[in-house]
C-alpha positions in Angstrom: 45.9 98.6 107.4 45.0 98.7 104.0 44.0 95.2 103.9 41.9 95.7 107.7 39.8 98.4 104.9 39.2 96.1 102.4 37.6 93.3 104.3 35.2 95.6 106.1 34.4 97.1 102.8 33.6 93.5 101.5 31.4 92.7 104.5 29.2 96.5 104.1 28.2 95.0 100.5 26.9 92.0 102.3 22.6 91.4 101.3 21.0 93.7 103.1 19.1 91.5 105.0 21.8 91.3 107.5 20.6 94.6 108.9 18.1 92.4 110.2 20.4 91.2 112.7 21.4 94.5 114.1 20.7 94.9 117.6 17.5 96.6 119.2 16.8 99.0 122.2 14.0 99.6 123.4 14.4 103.4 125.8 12.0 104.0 128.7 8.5 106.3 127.7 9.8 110.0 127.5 9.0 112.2 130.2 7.7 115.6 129.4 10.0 118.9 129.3 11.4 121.6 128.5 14.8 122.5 126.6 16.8 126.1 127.6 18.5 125.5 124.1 15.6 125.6 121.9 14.8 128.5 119.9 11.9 128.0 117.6 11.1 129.9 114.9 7.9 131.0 112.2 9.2 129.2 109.3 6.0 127.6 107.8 6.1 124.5 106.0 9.9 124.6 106.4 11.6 120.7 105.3 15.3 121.7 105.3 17.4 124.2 108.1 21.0 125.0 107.6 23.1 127.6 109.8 26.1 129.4 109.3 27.8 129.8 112.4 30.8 131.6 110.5 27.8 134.7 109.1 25.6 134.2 112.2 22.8 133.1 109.0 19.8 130.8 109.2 18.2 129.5 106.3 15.3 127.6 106.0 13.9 125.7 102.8 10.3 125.6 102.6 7.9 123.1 101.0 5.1 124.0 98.2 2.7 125.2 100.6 4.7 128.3 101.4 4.2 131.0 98.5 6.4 133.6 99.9 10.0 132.0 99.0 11.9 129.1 98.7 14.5 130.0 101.2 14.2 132.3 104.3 16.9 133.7 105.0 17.4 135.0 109.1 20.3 136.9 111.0 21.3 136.0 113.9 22.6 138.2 116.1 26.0 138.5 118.8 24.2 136.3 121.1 22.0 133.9 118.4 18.9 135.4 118.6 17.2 135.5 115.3 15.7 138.8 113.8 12.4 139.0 113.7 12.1 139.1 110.4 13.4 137.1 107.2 14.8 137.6 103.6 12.8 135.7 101.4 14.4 134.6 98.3 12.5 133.3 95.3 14.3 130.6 93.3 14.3 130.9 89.6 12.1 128.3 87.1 11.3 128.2 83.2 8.5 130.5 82.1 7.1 126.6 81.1 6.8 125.3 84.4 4.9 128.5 85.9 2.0 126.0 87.3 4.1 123.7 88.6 5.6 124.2 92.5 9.2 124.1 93.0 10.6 123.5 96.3 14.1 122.9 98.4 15.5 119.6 99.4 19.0 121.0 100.3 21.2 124.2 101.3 24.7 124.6 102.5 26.7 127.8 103.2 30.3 128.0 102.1 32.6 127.9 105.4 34.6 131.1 104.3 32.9 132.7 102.1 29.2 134.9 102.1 28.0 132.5 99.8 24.7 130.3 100.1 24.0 127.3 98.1 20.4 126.0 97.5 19.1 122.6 95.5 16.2 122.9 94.0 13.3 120.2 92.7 10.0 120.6 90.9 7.0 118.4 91.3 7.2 116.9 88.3 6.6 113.2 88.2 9.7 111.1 87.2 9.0 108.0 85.2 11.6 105.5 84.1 12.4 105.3 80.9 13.7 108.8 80.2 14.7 111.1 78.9 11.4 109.9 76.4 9.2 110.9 78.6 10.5 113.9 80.3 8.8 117.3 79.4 10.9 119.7 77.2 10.8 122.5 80.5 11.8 120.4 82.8 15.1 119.9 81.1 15.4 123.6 81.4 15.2 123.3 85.2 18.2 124.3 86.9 18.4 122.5 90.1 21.7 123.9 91.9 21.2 128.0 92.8 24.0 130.0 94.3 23.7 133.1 96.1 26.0 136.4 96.8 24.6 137.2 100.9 27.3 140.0 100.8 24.6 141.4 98.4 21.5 143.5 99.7 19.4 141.9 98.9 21.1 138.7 98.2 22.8 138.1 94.7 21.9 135.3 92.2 25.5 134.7 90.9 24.4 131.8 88.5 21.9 128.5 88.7 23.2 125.4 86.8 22.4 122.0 86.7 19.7 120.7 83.9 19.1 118.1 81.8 18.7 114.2 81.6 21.9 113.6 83.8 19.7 115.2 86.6 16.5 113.4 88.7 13.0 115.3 89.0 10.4 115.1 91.4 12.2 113.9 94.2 11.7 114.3 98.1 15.1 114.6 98.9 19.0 115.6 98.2 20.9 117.8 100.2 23.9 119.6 99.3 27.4 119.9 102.0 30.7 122.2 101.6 33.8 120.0 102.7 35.2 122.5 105.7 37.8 124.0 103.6 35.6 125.3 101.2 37.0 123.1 98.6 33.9 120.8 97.2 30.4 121.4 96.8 28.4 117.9 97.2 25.0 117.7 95.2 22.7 114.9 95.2 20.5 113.4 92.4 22.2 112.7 89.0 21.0 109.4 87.0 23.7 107.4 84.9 22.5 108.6 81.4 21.9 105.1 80.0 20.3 103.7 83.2 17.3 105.9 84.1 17.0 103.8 87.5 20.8 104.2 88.6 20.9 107.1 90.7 24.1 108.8 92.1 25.2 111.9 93.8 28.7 113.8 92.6 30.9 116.8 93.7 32.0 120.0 92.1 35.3 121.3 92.9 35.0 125.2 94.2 37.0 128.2 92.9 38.0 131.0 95.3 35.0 133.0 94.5 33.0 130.1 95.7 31.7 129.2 92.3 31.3 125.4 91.0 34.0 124.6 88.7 34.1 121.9 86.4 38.0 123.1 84.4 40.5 125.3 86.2 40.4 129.4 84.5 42.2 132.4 85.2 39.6 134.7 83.7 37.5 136.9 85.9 34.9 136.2 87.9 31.7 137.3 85.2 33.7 135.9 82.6 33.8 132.5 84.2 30.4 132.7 85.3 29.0 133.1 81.5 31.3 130.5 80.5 29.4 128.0 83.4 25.6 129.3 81.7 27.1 128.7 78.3 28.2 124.8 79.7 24.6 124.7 81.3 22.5 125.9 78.4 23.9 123.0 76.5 23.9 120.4 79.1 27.2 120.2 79.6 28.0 121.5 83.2 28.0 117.6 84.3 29.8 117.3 88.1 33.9 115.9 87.1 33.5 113.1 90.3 30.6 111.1 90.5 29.8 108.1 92.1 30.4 104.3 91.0 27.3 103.0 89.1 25.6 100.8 91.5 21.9 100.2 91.6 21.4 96.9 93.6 22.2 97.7 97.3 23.4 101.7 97.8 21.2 103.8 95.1 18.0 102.4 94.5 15.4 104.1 93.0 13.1 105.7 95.7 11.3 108.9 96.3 14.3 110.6 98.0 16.8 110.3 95.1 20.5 109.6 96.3 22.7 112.1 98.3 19.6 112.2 101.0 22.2 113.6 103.9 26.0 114.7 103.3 28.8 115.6 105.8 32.1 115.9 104.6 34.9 113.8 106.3 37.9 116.5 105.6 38.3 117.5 102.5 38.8 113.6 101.1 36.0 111.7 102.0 31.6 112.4 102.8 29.1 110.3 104.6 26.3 110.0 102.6 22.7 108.8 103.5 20.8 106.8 100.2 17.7 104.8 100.7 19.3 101.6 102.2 21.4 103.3 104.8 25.3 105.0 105.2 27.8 105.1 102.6 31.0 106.3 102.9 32.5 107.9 99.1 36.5 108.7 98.9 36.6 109.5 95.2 40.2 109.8 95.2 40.8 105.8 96.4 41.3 103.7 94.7 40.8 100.8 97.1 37.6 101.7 98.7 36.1 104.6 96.6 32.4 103.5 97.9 30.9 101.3 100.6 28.0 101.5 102.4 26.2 100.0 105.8 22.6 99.0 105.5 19.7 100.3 108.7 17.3 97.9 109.3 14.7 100.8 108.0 14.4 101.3 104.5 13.7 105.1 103.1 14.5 109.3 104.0 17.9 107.9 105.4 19.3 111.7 107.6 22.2 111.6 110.0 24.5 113.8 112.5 27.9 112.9 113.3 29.4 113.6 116.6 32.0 115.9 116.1 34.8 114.5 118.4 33.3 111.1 119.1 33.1 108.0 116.5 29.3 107.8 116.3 26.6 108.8 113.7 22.9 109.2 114.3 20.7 108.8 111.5 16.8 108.6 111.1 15.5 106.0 108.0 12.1 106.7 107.3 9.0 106.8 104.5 6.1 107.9 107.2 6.8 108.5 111.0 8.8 105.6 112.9 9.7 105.4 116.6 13.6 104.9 116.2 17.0 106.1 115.5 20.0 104.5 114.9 23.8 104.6 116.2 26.5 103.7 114.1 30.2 104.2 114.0 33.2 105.6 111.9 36.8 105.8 111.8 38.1 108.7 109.6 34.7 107.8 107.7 35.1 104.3 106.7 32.0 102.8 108.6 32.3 100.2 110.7 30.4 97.7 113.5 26.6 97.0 113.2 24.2 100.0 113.9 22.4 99.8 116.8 18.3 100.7 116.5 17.2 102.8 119.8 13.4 102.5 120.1 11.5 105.7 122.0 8.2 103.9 123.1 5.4 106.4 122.0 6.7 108.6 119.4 6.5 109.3 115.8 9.9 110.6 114.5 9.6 112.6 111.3 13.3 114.3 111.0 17.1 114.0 111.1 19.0 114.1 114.4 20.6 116.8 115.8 24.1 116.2 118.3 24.7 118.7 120.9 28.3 117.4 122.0 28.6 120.4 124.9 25.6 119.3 126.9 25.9 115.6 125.9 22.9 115.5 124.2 20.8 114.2 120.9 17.5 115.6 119.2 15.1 114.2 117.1 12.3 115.7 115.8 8.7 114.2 115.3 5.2 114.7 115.6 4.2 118.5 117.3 7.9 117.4 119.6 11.1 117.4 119.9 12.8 114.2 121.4 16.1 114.8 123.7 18.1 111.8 124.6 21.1 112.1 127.3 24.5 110.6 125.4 26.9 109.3 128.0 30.8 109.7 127.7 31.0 107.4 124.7 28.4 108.8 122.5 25.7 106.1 123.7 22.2 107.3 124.6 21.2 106.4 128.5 18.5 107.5 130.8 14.7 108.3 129.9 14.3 110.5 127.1 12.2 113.9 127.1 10.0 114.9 125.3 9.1 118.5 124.3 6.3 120.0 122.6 7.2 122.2 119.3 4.2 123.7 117.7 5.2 121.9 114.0 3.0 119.0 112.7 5.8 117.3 111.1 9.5 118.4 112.8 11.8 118.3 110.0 13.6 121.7 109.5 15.8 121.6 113.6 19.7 122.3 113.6 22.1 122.8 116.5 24.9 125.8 116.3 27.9 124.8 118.0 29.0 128.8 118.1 25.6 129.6 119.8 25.0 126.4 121.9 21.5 126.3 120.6 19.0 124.5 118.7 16.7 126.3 115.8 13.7 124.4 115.1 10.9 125.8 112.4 8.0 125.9 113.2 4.8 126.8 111.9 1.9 130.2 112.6 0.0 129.9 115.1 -3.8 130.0 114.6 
């Protein structure tokens, strides 16, 4: 078996101009409709959605534009209906950067506990080299908030993160909790001596939920002052990080690295970068990181089915008309994606699986594309298309507890 694994990891580092032979489907032009699931709601200018199905919690992340908050927070209530209003919560910066926007790329919750975990970015403008050229407050920028939601209102427990091991100014990088609560996933860290090798690491959790980088026995505040004593001096650095490699799996792009996580148990996460899939095990030692190229290069989201092999994933700069499907076994990726092409539309976000009804969503332009999936995971029939009242549909999740899909969307006018 072992040796099965290392061939197919050889072949994923193959150039990456064999995604050029992946196969192509073309769908049928989507019919108009309309989709019982769908529950929008206001979130303006929201780029990232995250739902707690365990807290019956939705949180939204919200671009620039939006001066209310970072995060929006929403309850949800017996039957999944969203309150009609939201918790805004506004995410801490240096007195220094006070004219400059910061913004979310990434939130998780923590599967047990009442804990929310938000990634921050500023719009800075990161230039290779650095650290030469990076401004004195950005390295005071904490990128990595987390959040007490059994607070009213919610609890900043600590925000960590800063420095030269961390990239600026990016578009992307989300953040994932492995389902037993036992790793935090963050996105964006540089290899110190290489300003263009990006990577993405993982924190080990303590039972209070907090990011760990030594195992203590003291208290809760006395741990957390011992985390913003590590940070203050640039030292909270994640113990597992990611393989230096720059070539074919973390090139330098607008998105940084760690563009999409989901956990594979507690050993393994599926990670989108620029180029396409990787799969990271930190613990093997045989294949601690491989990845599968898409034919599109750029914003590189994905959903995986939750009882079949496949993945879903969106690769995009601007607005394309395709998705891909790719397959897994316990998350070592395997076969050639396959590009599905929906004549007409103008996908701008990550996909959405909807295993009950046999379903997939993709967001785009002012709609929200639903594609039937067959028995095996495979899209068939004519898509449909329906209207969403969002520019740009980026910020859409499905809740497996609730059997419905939240999709932001903007004021009306």
């Amino acid at each position: 078996m072992r040796c099965v694994i290392a061939v197919a990891c050889l072949v994923m580092w193959l150039p990456l101009w064999r995604a050029e032979a992946q196969p192509k489907v073309t769908l049928p032009m989507p019919k108009p409709g309309q989709l019982d699931a769908l529950v929008p709601v206001m979130a303006h200018s929201a780029r990232v959605v995250t739902v707690s199905d365990t807290h019956g919690l939705l949180a939204f992340g919200h671009w620039t534009s939006f001066a209310d908050g970072q995060v929006s927070l929403i309850r949800l209530d017996a039957k999944g209906t969203p309150a009609a209003s939201a918790v805004y919560l506004k995410l801490p910066k240096p007195a220094g950067l006070l004219k400059n926007k910061n913004y979310v790329t990434g939130m998780a919750f923590h599967p047990k506990l009442p804990i929310l975990y938000a990634w921050q970015d500023i719009d800075g403008h990161y230039t290779n080299p650095v650290p030469a050229t990076t401004p004195a407050e950005v390295k005071q920028f904490d990128h990595l908030c987390v959040y007490n939601l059994a607070k009213d209102p919610p609890e900043l427990m600590v925000h960590v993160c800063r420095g030269d091991e961390f990239l600026f100014g990016q578009q992307g990088g989300a953040l994932a909790v492995d389902p037993t609560g036992s790793y935090l996933y963050v996105p964006n860290l540089r290899e110190i001596k290489n300003a263009g090798s990006l990577r993405f690491a993982r924190f080990p959790l303590d039972a209070d939920g907090l990011p760990i980088i030594a195992e203590s026995k003291d208290p809760a505040p006395a741990r957390i002052k011992k985390i913003e004593e590590l940070n203050t001096a640039e030292k909270f650095s994640p113990p597992q990080i990611t393989p230096i490699e720059y070539v074919h799996l973390f090139n330098l792009n607008a998105y940084g690295s760690g563009h999409c996580f989901v956990p594979i148990g507690k050993d393994a996460v599926i990670a989108g970068g620029y180029q396409g899939l990787m799969t990271w095990r930190p613990d093997d030692k045989h294949a601690t990181l491989h990845g599968l190229p898409l034919r599109n290069s750029g914003h590189v989201q994905f959903a995986v089915h939750p009882s079949l092999p496949a993945i879903f994933a969106t690769s995009h700069y601007s607005p394309q008309n395709s998705f891909f499907r790719a397959e897994h076994i316990d998350g070592y990726l395997t076969l050639l994606p396959k590009q599905y092409v929906i004549e007409g539309s103008k996908l701008t976000g990550p996909p959405a699986v909807f295993s009950k009804a046999k379903k997939l969503a993709v967001g785009g332009e002012n709609a929200l594309y639903i594609i039937d999936l067959d028995d095996h995971g495979f899209p068939t029939g004519v898509p449909t298309r329906v209207l969403v009242n969002c520019p740009q549909v980026r910020a859409m999740v499905y809740s497996e507890r609730f059997e419905r899909a939240y999709v932001g969307v903007e004021v009306s006018k």
